[in-house]
N, C-alpha and C positions, 0 to 999 in steps of 0.2 A: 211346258206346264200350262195347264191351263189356265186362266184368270180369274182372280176371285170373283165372285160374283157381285154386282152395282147394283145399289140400294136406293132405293127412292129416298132423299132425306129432306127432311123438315127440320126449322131452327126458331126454336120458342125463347127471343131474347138478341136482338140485335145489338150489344154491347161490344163490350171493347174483345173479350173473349168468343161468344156465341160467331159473331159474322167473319172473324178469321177462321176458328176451327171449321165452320161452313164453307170457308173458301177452298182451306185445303184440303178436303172431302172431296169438293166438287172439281178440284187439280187432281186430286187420285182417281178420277174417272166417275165418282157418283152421280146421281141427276137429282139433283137441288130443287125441292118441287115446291118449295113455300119457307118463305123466315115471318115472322112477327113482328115487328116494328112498334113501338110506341110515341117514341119522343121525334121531335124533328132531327136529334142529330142523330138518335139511332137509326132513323129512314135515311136519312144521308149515307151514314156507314154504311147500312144496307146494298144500297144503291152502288156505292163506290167500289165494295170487297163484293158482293155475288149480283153483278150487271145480268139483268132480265130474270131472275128471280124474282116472280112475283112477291110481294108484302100483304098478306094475309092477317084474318083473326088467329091466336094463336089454337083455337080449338080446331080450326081449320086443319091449319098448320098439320097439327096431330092426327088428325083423320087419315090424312090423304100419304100420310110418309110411311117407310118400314121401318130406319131409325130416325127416333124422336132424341136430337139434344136441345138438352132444360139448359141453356144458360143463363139462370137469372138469380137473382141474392139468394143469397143461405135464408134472409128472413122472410122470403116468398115461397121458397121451393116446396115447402112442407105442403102447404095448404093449394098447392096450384098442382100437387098429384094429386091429392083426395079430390080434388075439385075435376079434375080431370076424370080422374076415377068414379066414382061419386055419378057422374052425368053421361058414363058409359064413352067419353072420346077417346079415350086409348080401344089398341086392335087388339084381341088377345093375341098374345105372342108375341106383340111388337117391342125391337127393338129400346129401349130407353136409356139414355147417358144423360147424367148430370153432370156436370162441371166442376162443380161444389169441392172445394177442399177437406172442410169440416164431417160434411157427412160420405157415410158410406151408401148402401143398399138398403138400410132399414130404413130410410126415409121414403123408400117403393112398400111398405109392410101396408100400407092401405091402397095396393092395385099389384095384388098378386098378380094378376093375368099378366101383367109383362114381364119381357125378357131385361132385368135391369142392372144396369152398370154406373159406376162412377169414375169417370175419366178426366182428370185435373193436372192441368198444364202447370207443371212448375217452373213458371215465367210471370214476369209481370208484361200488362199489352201496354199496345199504345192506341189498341183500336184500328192503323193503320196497314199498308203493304209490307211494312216496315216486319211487320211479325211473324210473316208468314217465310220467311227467310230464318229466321230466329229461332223458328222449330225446328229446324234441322239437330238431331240431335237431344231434345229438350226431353229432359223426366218426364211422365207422365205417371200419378200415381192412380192404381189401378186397383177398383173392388169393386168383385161380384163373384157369384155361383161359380165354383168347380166347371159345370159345364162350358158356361160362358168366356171363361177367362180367354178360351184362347181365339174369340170373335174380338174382345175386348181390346187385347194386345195387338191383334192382327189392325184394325182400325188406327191405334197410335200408331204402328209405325208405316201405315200409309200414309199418315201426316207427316213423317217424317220423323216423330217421337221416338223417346226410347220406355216402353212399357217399365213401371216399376213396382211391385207386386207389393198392396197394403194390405193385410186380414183386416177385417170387418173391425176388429176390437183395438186393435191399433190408430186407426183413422183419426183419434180426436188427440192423440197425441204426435203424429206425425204434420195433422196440420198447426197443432200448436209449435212445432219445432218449424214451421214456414214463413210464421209470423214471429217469431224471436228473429231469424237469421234476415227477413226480407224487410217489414214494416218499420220494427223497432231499428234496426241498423240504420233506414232512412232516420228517423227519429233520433238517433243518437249524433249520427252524422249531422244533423241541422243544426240540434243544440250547441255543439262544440263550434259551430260554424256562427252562431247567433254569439256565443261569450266574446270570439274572436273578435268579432261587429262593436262588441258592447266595450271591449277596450279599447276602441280603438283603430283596430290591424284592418288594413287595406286588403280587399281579395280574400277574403278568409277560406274559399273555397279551394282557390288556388295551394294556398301553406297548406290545406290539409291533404290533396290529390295524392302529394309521392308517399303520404306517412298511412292514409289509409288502406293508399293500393296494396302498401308491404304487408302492412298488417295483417291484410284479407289474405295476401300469398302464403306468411309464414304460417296462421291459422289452420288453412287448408292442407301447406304441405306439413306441419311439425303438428298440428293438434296445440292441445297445453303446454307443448316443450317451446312453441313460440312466444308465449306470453312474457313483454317484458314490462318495466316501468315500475314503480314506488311499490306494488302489489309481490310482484316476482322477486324485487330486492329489500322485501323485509323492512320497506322505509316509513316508519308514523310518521318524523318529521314532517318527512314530505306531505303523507295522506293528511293528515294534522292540516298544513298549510292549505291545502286543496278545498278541505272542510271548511277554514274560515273562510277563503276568499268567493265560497259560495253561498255565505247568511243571507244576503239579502234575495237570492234565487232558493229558496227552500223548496221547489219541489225537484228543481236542480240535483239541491244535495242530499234528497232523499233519494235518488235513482244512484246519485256516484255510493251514494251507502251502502246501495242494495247490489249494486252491482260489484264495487267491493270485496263485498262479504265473498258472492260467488265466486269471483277470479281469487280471493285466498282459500276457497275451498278448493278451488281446481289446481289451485299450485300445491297445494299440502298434499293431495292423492298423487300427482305426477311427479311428487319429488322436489320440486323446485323449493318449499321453503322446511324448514324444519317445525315439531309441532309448537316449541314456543316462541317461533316467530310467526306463528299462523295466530296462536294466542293474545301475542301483543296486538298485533291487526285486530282484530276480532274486537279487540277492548276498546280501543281506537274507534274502532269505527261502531259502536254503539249509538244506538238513537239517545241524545241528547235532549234531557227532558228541563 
């Protein structure tokens, strides 16, 4: 068979994401012709993941590549196509991938002239070599044009990705679903890790490693059929208990409320609790005025 064809590529955003994806572009055979750099530790990164790639303006960047990846904040990206667009540095036809979780292709709706994609690694980086092993494998959620789709695809899994097909209208719910299971789980994990601190408990990271890891297992392999604890067995006592001993944490016990609530809706739809022990819950766990 013959071999795909090698793209000249340029990388606008030396972060923790942009200068890995670069790397492993440029291990699939591409020629890395320019990344962007801003900060000292993005020039560092730069320097350490794509050695002897020059460090460019990023308009540069753009000129001189066939694909162009945008890896830079959600609250940039909008305004650095138009601006791109806008001052004619995009090539018509040229390649473009954003990174971006949140958005699809319609943030390319001000430089029709390119060929645009969005390609978002579902991983968290660390910025280092460390990641580029870690994509072995890794989702990649994927939106663009019918046409494109299958340049799109073909690129992830030259990373080593696994393509996972978003429609355009789906995207702001698929990345909200990234940030519930990624972010907030760090966040939730800390908090329970900070009560532990605050009573007291030595290691609190430690007591919680074999109870989260199960957690995460039964979740993944049972769904809602794994959910256990005061919520699953119908217990206000308990929840009751839980709510006082978090008054002086109130924004604490607004998230165990809120969250709660959802885990008794999720057991009432799967069976787990009856409707009026979903009811007493639900009563229970009222905001308290």
């Amino acid at each position: 068979m013959d071999a795909p064809p090698r793209l000249r590529i340029g990388v606008v955003g030396a972060g923790r994401v942009g200068a890995v994806l670069g790397a492993a572009l440029r291990s699939a055979g591409h020629n890395c012709t320019g990344v962007s750099a801003v900060s000292d530790m993005s020039r560092l990164r730069a320097e350490a993941l794509l050695p002897g790639v020059p460090i460019k303006p990023a308009d540069q960047v753009a000129a001189e590549s066939e694909l162009l990846i945008l890896a830079v904040p959600d609250s940039v990206l909008s305004d650095l196509v138009r601006g791109f667009s806008s001052s004619e540095v995009f090539i018509p036809g040229q390649f473009v991938a954003h990174t971006s979780g949140s958005y699809g292709i319609s943030v390319f709706d001000s430089a029709p002239q390119v060929s645009p994609m969005a390609i978002h690694p579902v991983m968290t980086f660390t910025g280092t070599s460390v990641d580029l092993a870690r994509l072995a494998d890794t989702p990649f959620g994927v939106t663009t044009t019918d046409a494109l789709r299958p340049v799109a695809e073909a690129l992830v899994v030259e990373m080593g990705g696994e393509p996972v097909w978003v429609p355009e209208e789906s995207r702001a719910i698929y990345h909200t679903a990234m940030v519930l299971g990624s972010n907030y789980l760090n966040v939730l994990v800390n908090e329970a890790a900070s009560l532990l601190a605050q009573s007291g408990m030595e290691s609190p990271q430690r007591l919680l490693a074999p109870l989260l890891s199960a957690s995460l297992d039964n979740a993944l392999r049972l769904g809602d059929k794994g959910l256990t604890g005061p919520v699953a067995r119908g217990d206000c006592e308990v929840i009751r208990k839980h709510l006082d001993a978090l008054q002086d944490r109130p924004s604490s016990q607004s998230a165990y409320r809120a969250l709660a609530r959802l885990a008794t809706d999720r057991a009432l739809a799967a069976g787990l609790l009856s409707v009026d022990q979903a009811a007493d819950l639900l009563i229970e766990l009222g905001e308290k005025t």
